[in-house]
VMD Tcl script that draws the C-alpha trace (Angstrom):
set ca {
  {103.03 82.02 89.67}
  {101.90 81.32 93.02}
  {98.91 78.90 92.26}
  {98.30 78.18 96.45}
  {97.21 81.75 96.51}
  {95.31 81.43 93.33}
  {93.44 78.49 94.66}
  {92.32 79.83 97.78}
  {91.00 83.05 96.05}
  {89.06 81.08 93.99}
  {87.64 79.29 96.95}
  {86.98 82.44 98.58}
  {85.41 83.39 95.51}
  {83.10 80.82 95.83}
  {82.16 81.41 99.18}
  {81.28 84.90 98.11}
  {79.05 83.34 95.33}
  {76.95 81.60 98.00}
  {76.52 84.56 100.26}
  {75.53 86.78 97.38}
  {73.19 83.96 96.49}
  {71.90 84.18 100.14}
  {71.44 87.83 100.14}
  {69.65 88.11 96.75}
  {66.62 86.25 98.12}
  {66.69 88.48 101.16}
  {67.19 91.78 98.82}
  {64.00 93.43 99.98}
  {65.46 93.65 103.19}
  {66.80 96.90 104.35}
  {70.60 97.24 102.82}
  {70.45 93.85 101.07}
  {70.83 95.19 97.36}
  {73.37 97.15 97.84}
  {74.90 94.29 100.23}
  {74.66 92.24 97.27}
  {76.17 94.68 94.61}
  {79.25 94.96 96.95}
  {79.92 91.12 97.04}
  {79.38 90.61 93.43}
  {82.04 93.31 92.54}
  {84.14 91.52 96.10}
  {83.66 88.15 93.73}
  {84.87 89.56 90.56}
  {87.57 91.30 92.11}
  {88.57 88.20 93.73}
  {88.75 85.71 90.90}
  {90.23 88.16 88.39}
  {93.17 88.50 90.92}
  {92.93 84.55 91.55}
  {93.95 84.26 87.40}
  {96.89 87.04 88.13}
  {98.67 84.41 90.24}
  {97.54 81.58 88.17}
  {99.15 82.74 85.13}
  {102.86 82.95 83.55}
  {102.92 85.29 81.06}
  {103.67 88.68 82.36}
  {100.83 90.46 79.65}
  {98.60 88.30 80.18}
  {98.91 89.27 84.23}
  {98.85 93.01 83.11}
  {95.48 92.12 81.58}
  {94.13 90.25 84.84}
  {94.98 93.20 86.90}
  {92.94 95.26 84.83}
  {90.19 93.31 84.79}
  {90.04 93.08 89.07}
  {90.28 97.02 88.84}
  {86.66 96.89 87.53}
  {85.30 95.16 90.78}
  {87.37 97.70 92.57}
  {85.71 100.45 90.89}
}
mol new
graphics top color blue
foreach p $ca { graphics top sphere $p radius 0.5 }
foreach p [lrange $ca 0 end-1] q [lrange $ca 1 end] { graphics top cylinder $p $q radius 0.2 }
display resetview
């Protein structure tokens, strides 16, 4: 567990939440949805990862991992 590295992605993840936030009122703009798709999936990737290093239990990590493979994909 390496909950330093866990904190700051989740307070990356957060930034990320307030660009996205940003960008979704600009979405009519040329490139903004798809700007915004890619930091949602950049914010789910992030905090799913974030809960890998914040947790103990070895299947419980296996399960995190797969989750932050979905905002990969």
């Amino acid at each position: 567990m390496n909950s330093t590295y866990g904190a700051w992605l989740l307070v990356a993840g957060a930034g990320l939440l307030v660009v996205a936030g940003t960008v979704w009122r600009r979405r009519s703009a040329p490139g903004g949805l798809a700007l915004f798709v890619m930091l949602v999936s950049l914010w789910l990737w992030d905090w799913m990862y974030a809960g890998y290093w914040l947790t103990n239990s070895s299947a419980i990590k296996i399960i995190w991992l797969d989750l932050a493979y979905v905002g990969v994909v």
